[in-house]
C-alpha positions in Angstrom: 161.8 56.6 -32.7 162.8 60.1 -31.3 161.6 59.1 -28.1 163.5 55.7 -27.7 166.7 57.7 -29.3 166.6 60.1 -26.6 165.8 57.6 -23.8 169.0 55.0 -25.5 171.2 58.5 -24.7 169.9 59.5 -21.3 170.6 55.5 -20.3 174.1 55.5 -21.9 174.9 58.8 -20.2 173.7 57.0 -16.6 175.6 54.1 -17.5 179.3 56.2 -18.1 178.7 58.6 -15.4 177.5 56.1 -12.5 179.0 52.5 -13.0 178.3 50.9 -9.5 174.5 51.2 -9.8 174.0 50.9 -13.3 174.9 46.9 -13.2 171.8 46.7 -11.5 169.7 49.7 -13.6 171.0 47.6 -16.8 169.6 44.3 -15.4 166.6 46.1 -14.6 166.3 48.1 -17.5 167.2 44.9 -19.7 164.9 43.0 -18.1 161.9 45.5 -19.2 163.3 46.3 -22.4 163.3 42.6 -23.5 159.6 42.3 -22.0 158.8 45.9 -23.9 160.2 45.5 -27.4 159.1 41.9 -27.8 155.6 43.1 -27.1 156.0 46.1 -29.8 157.9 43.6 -32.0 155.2 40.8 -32.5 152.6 43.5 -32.8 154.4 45.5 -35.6 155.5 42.0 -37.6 151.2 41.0 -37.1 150.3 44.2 -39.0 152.6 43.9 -41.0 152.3 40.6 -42.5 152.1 41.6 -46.2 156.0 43.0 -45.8 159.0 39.9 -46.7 160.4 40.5 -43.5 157.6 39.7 -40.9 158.0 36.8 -39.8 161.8 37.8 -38.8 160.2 40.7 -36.8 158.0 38.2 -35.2 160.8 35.6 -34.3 162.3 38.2 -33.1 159.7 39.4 -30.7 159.1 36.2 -29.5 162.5 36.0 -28.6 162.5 38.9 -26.6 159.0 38.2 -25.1 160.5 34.8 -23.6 163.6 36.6 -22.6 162.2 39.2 -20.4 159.7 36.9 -18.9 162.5 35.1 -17.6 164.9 37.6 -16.4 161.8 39.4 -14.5 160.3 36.5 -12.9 164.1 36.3 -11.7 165.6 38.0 -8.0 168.1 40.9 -8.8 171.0 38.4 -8.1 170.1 35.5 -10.5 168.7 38.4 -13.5 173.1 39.8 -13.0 174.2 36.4 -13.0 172.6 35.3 -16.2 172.7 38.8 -18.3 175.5 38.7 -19.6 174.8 35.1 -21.8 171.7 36.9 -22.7 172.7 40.2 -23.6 175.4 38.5 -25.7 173.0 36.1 -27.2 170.3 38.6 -28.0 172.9 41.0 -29.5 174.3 38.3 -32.5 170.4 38.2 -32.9 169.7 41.6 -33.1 173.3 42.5 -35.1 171.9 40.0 -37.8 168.8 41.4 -37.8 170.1 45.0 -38.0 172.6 44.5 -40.9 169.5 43.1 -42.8 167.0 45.6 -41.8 170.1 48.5 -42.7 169.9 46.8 -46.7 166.5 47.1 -46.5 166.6 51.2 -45.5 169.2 51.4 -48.2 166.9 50.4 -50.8 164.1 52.8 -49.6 166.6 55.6 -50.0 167.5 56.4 -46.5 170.7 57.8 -46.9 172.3 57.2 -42.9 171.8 52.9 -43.6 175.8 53.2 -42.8 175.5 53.7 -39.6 172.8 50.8 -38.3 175.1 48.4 -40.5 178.2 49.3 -39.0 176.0 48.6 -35.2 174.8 45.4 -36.3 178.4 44.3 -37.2 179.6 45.5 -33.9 177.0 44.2 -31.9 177.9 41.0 -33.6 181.5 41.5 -32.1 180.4 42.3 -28.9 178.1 39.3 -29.1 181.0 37.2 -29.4 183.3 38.9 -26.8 180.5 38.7 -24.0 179.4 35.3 -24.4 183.2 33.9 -24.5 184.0 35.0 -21.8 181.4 35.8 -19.2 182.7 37.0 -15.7 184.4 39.8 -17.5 181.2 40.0 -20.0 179.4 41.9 -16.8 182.2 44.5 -16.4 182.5 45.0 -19.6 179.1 45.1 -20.8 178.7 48.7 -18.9 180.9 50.4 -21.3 180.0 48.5 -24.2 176.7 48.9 -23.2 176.9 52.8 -22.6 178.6 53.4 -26.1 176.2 51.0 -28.0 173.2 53.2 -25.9 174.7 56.2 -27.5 175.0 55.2 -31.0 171.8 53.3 -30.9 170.2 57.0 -29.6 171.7 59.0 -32.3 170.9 56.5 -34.9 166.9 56.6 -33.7 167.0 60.3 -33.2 168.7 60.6 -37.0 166.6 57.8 -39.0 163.1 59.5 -37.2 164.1 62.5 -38.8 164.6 60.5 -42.0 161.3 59.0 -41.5 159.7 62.8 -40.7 161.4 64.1 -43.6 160.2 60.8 -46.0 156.5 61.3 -44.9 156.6 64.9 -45.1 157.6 64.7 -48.5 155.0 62.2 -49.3 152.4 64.7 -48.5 
């Protein structure tokens, strides 16, 4: 989690300080990461199977499996062209999925749920925003995509010092 936290920042950083290229590092980079966290996601919702939630975390990667599968087997120019209806489908996904997962780290006593709620409700928004209206979605999406990098990398950074803390403690 520290890792990905400090790789969302770095990208959100790129994105702010360089906005010509970054349309094309964020296809590329969205491309991967939809390829990359589906993989990680079916895997962690198979060993997990005994949680209430796994099969959620399972739809979940599948989703993002198929996603990224399709937007790399795509040229640069079709991948731009269709990102923007994917990013904004995949983030009314995900903003469901992170307002329930931020009730379930409230009632294991992680004290910084707050924050991932508050990102799934804006992700939600931004969902909303980007699929309505996509020729501005692309234009847009860098700085929405550069701010929701950097709250999504201090929220990883912050809930793997939670988890540190939690299994230190357990111990």
């Amino acid at each position: 989690m520290l890792l990905l936290g400090i790789l969302f920042i770095l990208a959100g950083i790129i994105v702010i300080m360089s906005p010509t290229p970054s349309l094309i590092f964020l296809t590329t980079f969205f491309s991967v990461s939809f390829l990359v966290f589906g993989i990680f996601e079916i895997i962690f919702s198979l060993s997990n199977t005994h949680t209430s939630n796994w099969g959620w975390y399972l739809a979940g990667g599948i989703l993002d499996l198929l996603v990224g599968v399709i937007l790399i087997s795509s040229n640069i120019f079709t991948q731009m062209g269709i990102l923007s209806f994917f990013i904004g489908f995949w983030l009314l996904f995900k903003g469901v999925s992170l307002i329930g997962h931020s009730f379930d780290i409230k009632n294991m006593g992680i004290s910084n749920w707050g924050w991932l709620l508050t990102l799934g409700i804006l992700e939600i928004i931004l969902s909303f925003i980007i699929v309505m209206f996509p020729p501005i979605g692309l234009a847009a999406l860098l700085i929405w995509v550069s701010i929701s990098m950097l709250f999504l990398g201090i929220y990883y950074i912050s809930l793997s010092f939670s988890v540190k803390k939690i299994k230190n403690n357990m111990v």
